[in-house]
N, C-alpha and C positions, 0 to 999 in steps of 0.2 A: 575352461575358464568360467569361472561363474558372474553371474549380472550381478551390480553393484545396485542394492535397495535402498529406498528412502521410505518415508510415511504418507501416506494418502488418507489423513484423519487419523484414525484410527486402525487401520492397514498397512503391510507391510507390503508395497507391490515394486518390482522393478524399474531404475530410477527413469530410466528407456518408456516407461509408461506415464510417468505422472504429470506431463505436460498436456497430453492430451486429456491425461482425465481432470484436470484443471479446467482447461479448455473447455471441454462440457459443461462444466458446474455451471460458468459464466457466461458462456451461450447460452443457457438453458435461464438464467436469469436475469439477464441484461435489461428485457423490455420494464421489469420491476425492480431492479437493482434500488435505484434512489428512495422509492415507495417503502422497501422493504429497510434500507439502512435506518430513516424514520423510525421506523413501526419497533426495531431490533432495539434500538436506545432509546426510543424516546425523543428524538431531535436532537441529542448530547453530542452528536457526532459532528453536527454543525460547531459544538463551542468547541469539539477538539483541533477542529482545522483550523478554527479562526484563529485557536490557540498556535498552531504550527504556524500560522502565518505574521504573527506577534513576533515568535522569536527570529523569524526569517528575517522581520523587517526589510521588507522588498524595495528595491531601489528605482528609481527611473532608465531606464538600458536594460536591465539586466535580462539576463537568458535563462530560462528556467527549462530544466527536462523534468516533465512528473511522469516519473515512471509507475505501470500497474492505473495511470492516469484516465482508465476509462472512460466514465462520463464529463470528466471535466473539472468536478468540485472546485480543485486544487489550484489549476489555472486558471480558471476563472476569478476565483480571489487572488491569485498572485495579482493579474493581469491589472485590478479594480487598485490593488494596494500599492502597485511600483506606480502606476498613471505612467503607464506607457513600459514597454519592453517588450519582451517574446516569448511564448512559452510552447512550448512540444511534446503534446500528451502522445503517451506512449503505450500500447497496450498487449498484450499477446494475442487481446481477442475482438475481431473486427465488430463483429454485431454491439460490441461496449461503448466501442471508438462513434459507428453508427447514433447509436443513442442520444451519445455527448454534443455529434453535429447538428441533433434535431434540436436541442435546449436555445432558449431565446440568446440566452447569453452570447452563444457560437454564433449565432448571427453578427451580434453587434461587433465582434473582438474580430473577425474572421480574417484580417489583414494580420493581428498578431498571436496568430496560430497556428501552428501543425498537427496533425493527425497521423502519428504513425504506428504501426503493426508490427510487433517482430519478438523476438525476447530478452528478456532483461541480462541473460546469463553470454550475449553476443550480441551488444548495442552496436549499429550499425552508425557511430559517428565517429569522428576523427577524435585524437586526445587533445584536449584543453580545451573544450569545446564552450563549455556550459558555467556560467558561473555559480549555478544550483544546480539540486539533485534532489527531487525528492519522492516520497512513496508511502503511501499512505493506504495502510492495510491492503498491501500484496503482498510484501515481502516475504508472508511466513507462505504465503504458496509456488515462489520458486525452488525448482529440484533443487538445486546447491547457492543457497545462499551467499556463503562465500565468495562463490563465483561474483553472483550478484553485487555484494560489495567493491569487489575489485573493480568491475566494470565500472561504478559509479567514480571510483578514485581514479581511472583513467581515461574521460571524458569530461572530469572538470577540471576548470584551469588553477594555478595555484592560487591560494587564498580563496577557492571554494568552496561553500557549505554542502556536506550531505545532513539532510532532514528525514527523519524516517520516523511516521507518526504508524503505531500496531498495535493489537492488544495484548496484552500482558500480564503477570500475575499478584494477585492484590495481596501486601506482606501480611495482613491479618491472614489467620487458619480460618475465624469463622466465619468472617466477611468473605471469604472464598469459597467455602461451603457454600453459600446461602445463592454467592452468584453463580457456582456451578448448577445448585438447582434450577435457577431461573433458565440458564443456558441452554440445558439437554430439556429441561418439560414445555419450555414454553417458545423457545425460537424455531424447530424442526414444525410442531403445528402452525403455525403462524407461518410460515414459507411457503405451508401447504395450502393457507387459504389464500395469500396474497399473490406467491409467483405457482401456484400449481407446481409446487417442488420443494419437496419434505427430505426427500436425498439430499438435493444438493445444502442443503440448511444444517443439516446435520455434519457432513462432512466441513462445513465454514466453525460450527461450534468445535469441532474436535481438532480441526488445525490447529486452534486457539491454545489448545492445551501443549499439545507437542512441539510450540515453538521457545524458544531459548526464553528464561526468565532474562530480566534487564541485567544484572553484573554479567551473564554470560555473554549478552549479545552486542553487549556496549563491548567484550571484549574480542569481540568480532568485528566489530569497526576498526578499532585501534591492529589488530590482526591483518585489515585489509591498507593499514598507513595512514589513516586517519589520527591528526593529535588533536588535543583540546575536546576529549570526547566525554560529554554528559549528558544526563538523561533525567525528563522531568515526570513523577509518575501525575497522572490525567485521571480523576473521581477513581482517586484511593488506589490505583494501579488497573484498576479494568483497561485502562490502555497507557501507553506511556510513547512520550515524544523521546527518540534520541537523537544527536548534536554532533557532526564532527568536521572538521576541518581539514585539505588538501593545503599543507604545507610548504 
């Protein structure tokens, strides 16, 4: 019987590996993770979340899972925008989750927060749990996606949003070109001087590529039961927010 393969950037390696080699990439740069998200956009990443948090529009109560939620961003602004609720970052990789408890912010919230560890393809909570779901540039690093999807539509309750903000592919050819250039020349050195880690920068750039354009992935929402499913593309498509509802 032969092993069922998926992509590791630009690699074709067995799907039985690519958590662990995940896993690396992000232990390997967690201590610079946030320094380096900066330096990679230019701060742009800050108005993409704030944008995801726009369309959330976050309630007072509400229960938020951010999954791939390493250092916090996501729940932190949830937490600031419902004024009051609970949020449960979620990560595969401890040293991320670490990070996130050091940030001022985890102090103040610390009463409406959890911190857990496990993976996004077997979330370890009950079904109808969560009245959000969200994920914000991981999703193209779980082995099976789909999985992932699914998960998310079986831990929220009904009339749930899933939020999945990731980067994406910009419909212009040239304006694509010009940011592939930017992509491969200039964020693998730049990893190398910020987080001492030019691998793992490279392999984040070439994820980007091999994940599903938006018509495909938004049809992978609706595939996992998600209706009401739309997608806003974020500075020209370099990332794009997608939208779906638990019915």
């Amino acid at each position: 019987m032969t092993n069922k393969t998926t992509h590791f950037g630009f690699k074709t390696v067995d799907e039985s590996d690519k958590a662990g080699m995940v896993h690396g990439v992000f232990t390997n740069v967690a201590s610079k993770y946030d320094v380096m998200n900066d330096a990679m956009s230019m701060g742009v990443h800050r108005i993409w979340k704030d944008a995801m948090m726009d369309w959330l529009a976050p309630r007072k109560g509400m229960k938020l899972l951010d999954v791939a939620g390493g250092t916090g961003d996501i729940s932190f602004r949830f937490l600031k925008r419902a004024g009051g609720g609970h949020a449960t970052v979620f990560d595969m990789t401890q040293s991320m989750l670490d990070e996130g408890r050091k940030r001022a912010e985890a102090e103040q919230m610390q009463d409406s927060l959890d911190w857990v560890c496990g993976d996004a393809m077997a979330l370890p909570f009950e079904d109808n749990t969560f009245d959000a779901y969200t994920i914000s540039f991981g999703i193209r690093n779980v082995t099976r996606i789909q999985d992932a999807i699914n998960e998310a539509y079986r831990v929220l309750k009904p009339g749930g949003r899933f939020l999945v903000l990731e980067f994406s592919a910009i419909p212009n050819p040239a304006m694509q070109w010009a940011y592939d250039r930017y992509s491969f020349n200039i964020i693998p050195p730049l990893g190398e001087i910020i987080a001492n880690d030019r691998d793992s920068y490279q392999y984040l750039v070439e994820s980007i590529r091999k994940f599903p354009k938006q018509e495909q992935f938004a049809q992978m929402i609706r595939d996992g039961g998600f209706e009401q499913v739309k997608y806003r593309n974020l500075s020209l498509g370099i990332a794009a927010l997608h939208s779906g509802w638990k019915i």
